[in-house]
VMD Tcl script that builds the backbone (N, CA, C; Angstrom):
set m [mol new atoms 345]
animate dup $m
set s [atomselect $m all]
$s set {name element resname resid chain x y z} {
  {N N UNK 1 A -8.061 179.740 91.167}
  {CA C UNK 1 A -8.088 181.101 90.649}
  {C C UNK 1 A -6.684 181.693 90.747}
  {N N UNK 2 A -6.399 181.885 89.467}
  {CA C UNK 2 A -4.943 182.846 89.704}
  {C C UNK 2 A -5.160 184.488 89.906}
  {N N UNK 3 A -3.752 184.399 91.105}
  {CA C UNK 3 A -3.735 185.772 90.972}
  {C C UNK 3 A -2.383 186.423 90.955}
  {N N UNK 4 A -2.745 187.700 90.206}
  {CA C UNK 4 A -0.882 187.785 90.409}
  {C C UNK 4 A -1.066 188.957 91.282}
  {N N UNK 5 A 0.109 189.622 92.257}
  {CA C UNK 5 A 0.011 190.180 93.063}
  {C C UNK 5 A 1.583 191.211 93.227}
  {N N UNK 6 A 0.595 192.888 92.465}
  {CA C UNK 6 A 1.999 193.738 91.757}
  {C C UNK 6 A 2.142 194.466 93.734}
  {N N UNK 7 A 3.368 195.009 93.501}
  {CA C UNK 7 A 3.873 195.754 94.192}
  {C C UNK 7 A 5.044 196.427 93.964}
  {N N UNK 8 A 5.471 197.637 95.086}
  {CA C UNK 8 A 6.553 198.923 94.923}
  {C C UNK 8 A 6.330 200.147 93.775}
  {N N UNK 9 A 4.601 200.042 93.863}
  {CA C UNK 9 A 4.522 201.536 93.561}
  {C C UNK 9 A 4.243 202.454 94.534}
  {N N UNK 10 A 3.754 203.581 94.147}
  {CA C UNK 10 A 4.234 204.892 95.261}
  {C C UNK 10 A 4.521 206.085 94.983}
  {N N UNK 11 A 4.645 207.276 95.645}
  {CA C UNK 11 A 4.786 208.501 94.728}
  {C C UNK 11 A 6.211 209.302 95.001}
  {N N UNK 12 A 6.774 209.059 93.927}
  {CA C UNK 12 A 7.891 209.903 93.295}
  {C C UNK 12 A 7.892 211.001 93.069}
  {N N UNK 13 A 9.345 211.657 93.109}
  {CA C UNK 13 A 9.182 212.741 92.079}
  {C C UNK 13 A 9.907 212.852 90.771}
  {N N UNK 14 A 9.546 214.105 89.998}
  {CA C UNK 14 A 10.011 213.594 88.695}
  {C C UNK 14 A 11.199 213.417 88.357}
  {N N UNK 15 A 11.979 212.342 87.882}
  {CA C UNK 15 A 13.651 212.317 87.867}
  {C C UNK 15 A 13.725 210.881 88.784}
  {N N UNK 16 A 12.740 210.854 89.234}
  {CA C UNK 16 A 13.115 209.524 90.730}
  {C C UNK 16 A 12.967 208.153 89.336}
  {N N UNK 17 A 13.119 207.399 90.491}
  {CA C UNK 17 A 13.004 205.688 89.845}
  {C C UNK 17 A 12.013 205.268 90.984}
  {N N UNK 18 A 11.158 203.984 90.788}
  {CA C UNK 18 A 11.147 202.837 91.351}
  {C C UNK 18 A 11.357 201.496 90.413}
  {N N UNK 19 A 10.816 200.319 91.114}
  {CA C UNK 19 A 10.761 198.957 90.607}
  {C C UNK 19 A 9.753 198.287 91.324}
  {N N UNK 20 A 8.892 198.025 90.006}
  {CA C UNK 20 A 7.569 197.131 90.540}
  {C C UNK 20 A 7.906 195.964 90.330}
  {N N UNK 21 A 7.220 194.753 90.836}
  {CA C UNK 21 A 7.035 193.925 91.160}
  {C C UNK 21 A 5.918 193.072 91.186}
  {N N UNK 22 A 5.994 192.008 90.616}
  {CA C UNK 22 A 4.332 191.101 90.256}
  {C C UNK 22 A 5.226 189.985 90.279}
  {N N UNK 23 A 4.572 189.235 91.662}
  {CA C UNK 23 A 4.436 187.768 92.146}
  {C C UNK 23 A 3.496 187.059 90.724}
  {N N UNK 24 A 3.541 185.489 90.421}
  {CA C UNK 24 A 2.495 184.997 89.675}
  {C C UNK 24 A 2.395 183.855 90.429}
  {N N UNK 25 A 1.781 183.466 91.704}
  {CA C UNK 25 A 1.786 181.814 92.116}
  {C C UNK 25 A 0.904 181.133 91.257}
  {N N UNK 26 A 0.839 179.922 90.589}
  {CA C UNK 26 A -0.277 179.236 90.730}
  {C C UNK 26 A 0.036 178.984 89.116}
  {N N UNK 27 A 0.989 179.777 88.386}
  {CA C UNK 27 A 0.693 179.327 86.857}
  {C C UNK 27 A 2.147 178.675 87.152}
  {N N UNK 28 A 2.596 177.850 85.705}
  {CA C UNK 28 A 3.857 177.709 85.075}
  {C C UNK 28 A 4.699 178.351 84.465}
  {N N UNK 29 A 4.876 179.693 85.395}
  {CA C UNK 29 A 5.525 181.283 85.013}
  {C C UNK 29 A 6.496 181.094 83.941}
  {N N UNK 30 A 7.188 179.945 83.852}
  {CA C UNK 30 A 8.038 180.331 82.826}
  {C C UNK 30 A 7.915 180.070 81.361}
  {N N UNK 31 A 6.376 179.626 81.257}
  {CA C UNK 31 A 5.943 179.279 79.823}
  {C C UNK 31 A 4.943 180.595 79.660}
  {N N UNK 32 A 4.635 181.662 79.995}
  {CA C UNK 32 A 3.961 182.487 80.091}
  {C C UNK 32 A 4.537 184.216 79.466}
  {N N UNK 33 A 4.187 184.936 78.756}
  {CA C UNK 33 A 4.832 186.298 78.507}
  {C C UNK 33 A 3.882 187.300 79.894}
  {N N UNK 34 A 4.867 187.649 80.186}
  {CA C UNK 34 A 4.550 188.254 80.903}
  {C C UNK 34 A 4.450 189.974 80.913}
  {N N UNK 35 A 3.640 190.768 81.427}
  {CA C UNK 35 A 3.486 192.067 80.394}
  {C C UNK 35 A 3.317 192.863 81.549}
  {N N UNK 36 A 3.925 194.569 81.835}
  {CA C UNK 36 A 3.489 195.574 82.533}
  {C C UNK 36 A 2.003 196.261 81.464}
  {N N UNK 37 A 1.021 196.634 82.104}
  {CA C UNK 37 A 0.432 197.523 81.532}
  {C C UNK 37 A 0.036 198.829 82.340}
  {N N UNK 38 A -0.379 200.190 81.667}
  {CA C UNK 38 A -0.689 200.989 83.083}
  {C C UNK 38 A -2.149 201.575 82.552}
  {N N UNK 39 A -2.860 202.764 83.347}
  {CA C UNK 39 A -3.781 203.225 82.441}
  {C C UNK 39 A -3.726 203.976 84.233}
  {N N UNK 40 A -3.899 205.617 82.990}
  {CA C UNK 40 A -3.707 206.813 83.530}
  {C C UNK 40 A -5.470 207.455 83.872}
  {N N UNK 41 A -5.564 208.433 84.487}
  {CA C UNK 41 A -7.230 208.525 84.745}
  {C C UNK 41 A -8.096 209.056 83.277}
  {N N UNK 42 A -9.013 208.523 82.832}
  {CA C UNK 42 A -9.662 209.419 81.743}
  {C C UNK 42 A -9.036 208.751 80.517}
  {N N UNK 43 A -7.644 207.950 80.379}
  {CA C UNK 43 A -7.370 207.263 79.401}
  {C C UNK 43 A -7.518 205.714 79.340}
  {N N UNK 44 A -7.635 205.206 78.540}
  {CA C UNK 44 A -7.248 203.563 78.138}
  {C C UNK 44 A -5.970 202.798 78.250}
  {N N UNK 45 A -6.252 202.056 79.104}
  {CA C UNK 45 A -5.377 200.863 79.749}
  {C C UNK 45 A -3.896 200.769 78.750}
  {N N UNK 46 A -3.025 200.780 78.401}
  {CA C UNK 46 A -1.850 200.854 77.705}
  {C C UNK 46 A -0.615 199.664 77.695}
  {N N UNK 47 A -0.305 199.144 76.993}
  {CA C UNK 47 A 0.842 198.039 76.908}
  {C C UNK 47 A 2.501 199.228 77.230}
  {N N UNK 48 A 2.984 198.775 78.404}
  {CA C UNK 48 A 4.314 199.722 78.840}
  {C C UNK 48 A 5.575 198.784 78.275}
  {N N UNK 49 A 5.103 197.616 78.787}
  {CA C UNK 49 A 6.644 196.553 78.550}
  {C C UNK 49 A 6.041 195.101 78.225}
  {N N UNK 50 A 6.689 194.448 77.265}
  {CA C UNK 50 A 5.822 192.692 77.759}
  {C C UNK 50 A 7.840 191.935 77.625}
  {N N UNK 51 A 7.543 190.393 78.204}
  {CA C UNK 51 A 8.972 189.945 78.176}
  {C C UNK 51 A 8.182 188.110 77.931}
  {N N UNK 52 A 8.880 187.965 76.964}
  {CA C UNK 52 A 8.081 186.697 76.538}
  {C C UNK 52 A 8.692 185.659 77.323}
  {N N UNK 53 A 8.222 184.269 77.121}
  {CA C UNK 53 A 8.944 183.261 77.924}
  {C C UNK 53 A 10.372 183.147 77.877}
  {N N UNK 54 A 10.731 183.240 76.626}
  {CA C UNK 54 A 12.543 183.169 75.968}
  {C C UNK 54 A 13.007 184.288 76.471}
  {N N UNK 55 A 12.457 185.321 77.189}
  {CA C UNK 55 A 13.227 186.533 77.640}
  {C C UNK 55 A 13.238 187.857 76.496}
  {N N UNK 56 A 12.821 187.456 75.551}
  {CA C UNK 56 A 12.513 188.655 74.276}
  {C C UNK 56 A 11.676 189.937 75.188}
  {N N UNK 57 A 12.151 191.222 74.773}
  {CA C UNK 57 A 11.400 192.075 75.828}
  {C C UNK 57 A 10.768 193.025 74.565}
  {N N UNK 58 A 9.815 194.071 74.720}
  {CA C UNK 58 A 9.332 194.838 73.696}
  {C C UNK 58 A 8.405 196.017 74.880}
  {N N UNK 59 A 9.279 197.032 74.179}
  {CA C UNK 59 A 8.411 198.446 74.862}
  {C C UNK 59 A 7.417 199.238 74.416}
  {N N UNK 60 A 6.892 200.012 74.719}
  {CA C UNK 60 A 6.153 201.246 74.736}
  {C C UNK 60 A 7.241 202.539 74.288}
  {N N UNK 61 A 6.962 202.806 72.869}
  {CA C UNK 61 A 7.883 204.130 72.446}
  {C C UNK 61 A 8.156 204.718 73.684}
  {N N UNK 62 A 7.288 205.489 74.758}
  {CA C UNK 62 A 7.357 206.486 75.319}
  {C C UNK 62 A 8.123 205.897 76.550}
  {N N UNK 63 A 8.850 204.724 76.525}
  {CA C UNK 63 A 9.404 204.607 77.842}
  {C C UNK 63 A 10.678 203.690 77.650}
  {N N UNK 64 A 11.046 203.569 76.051}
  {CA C UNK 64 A 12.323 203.431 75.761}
  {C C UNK 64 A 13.106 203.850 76.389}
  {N N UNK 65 A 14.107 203.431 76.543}
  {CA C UNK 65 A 15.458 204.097 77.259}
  {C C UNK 65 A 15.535 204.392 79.048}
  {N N UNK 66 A 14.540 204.188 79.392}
  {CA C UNK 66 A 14.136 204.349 80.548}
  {C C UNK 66 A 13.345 203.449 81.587}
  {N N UNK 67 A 12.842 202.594 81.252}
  {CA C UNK 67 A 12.223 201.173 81.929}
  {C C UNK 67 A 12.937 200.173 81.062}
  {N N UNK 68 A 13.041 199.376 82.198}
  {CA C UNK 68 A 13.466 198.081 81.518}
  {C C UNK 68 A 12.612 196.813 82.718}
  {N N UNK 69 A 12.128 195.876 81.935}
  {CA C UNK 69 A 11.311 194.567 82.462}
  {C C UNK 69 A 12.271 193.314 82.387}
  {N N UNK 70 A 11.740 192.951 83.337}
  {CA C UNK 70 A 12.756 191.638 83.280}
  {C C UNK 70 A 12.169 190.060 84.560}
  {N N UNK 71 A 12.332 188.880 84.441}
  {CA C UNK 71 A 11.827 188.219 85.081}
  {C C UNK 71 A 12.969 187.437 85.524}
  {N N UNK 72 A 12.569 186.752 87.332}
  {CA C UNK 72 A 12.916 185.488 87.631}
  {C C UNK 72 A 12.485 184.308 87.899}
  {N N UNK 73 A 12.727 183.591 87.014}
  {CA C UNK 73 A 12.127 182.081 86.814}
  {C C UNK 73 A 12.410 181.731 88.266}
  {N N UNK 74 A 12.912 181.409 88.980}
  {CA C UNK 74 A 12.643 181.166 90.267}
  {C C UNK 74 A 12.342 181.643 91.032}
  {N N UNK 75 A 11.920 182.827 91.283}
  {CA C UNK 75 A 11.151 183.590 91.942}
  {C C UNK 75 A 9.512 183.378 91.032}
  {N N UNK 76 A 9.023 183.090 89.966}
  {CA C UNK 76 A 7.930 183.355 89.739}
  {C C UNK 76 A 7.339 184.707 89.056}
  {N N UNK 77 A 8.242 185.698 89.619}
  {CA C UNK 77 A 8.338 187.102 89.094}
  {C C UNK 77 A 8.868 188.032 88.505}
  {N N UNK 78 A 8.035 189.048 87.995}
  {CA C UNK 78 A 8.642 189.927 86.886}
  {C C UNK 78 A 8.646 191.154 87.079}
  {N N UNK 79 A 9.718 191.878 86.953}
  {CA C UNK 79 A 10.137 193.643 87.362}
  {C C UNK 79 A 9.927 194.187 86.514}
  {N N UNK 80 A 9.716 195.351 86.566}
  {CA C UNK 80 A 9.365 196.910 86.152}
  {C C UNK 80 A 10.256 198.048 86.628}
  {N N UNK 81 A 11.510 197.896 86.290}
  {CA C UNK 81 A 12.533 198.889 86.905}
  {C C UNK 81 A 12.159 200.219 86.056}
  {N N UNK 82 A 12.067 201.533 86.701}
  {CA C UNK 82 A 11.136 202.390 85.928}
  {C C UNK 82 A 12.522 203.704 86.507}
  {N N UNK 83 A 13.081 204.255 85.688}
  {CA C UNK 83 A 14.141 205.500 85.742}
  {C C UNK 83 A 13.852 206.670 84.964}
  {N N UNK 84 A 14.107 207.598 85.584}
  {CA C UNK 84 A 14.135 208.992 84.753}
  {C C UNK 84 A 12.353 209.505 84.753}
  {N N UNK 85 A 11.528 208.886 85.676}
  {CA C UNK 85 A 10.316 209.008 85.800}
  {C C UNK 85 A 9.857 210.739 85.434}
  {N N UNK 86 A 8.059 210.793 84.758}
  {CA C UNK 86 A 8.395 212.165 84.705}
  {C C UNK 86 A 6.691 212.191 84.995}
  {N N UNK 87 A 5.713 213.309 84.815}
  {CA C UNK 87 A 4.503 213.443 85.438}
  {C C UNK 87 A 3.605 212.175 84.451}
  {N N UNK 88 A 4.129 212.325 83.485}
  {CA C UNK 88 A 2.694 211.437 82.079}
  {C C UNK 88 A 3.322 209.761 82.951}
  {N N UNK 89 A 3.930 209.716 83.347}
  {CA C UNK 89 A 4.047 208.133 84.090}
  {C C UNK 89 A 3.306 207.859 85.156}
  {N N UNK 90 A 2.362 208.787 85.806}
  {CA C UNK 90 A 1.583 208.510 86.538}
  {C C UNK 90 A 0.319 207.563 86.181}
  {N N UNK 91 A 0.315 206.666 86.822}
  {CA C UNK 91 A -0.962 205.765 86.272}
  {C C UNK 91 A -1.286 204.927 87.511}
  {N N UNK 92 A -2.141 204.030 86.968}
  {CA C UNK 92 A -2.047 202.019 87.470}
  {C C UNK 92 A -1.746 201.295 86.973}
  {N N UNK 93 A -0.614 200.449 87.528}
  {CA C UNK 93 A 0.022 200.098 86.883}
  {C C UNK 93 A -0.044 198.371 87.032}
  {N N UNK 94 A -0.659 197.839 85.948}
  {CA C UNK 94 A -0.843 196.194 86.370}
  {C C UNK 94 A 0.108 195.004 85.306}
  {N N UNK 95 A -0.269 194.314 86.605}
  {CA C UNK 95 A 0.750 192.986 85.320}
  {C C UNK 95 A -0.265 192.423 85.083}
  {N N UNK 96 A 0.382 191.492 83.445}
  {CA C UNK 96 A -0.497 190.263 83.344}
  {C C UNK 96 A 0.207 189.057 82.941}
  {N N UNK 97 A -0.251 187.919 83.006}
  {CA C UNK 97 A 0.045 187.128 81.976}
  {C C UNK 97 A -0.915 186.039 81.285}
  {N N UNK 98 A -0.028 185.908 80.101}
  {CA C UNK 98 A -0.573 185.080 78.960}
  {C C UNK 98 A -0.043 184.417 78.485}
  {N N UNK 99 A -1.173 183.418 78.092}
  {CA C UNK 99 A -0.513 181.903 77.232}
  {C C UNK 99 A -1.801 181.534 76.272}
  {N N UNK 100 A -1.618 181.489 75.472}
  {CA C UNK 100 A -2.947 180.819 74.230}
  {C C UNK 100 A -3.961 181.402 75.046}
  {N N UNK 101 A -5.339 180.695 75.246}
  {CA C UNK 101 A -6.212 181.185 76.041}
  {C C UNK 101 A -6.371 182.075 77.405}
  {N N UNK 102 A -5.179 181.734 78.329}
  {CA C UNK 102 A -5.226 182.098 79.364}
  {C C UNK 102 A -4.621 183.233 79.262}
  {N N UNK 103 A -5.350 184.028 80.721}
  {CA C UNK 103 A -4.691 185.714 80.013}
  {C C UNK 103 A -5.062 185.757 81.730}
  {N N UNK 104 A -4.105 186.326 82.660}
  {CA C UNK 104 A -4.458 186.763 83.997}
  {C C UNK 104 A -3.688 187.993 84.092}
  {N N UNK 105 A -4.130 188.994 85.114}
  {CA C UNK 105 A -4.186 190.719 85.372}
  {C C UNK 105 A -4.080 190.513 87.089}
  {N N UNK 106 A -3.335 191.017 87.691}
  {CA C UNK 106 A -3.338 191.862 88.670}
  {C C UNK 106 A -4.092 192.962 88.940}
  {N N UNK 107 A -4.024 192.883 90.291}
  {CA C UNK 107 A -5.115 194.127 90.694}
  {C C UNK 107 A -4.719 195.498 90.594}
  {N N UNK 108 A -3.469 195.666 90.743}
  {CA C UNK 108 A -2.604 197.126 89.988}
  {C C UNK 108 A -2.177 197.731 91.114}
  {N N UNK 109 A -0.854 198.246 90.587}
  {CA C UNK 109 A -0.830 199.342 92.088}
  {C C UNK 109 A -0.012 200.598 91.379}
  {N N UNK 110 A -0.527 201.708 92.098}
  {CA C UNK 110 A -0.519 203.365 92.369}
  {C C UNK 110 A 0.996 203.986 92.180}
  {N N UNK 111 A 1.183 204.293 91.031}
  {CA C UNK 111 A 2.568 205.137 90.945}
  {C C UNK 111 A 1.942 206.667 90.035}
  {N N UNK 112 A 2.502 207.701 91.786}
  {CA C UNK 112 A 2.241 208.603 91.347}
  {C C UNK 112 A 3.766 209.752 91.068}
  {N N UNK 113 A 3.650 210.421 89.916}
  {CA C UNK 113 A 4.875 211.140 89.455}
  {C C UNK 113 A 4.683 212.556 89.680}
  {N N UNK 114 A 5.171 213.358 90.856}
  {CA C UNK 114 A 4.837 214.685 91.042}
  {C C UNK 114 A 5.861 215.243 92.180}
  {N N UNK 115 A 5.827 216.567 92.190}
  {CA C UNK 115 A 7.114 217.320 92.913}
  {C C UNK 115 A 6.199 218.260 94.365}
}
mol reanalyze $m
mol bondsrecalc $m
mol representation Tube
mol addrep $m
């Protein structure tokens, strides 16, 4: 059973940064796209960032210019450097990854944006 396992969320305030973090043991991470998603309370789960195996990255309009994703093949894992944070960034925030059939999710973790 894979699991991936996010961390370094937490509550900010607005203007702050963090950088999440999602371990993937157990797959062949570097044939895999790997994707932030978040989902805020009362809304639907949302695509924030994905970064394909070749390193191709693709955002979420609303967080252009301001997150950037990125992975290390030897580490297994993939970041979520998140800047200029503001209240609508509050969510859960999970990784996943995918390959043809296989599609694995993290259990998510808690970034809250407030003063």
């Amino acid at each position: 059973q894979v699991q991936l396992v996010e961390s370094g969320g937490g509550l900010v305030q607005p203007g702050g940064s963090l950088r999440l973090s999602c371990v993937a043991p157990g797959i062949i991470f570097s044939i895999y796209t790997m994707g932030w998603y978040r989902q805020a309370p009362g809304k639907q789960r949302e695509l924030v960032a994905i970064i394909t195996s070749g390193g191709s990255t693709n955002y979420a309009d609303s967080v252009k210019g301001r997150f950037t994703i990125s992975r290390d093949y030897a580490k297994n894992t993939v970041y979520l450097q998140m800047n200029s944070l503001n209240v609508e960034d509050t969510a859960v925030y999970y990784c996943r990854a995918q390959r043809l059939q296989s599609d694995y999710w993290g259990q998510g973790t808690q970034v809250t944006v407030s003063s």
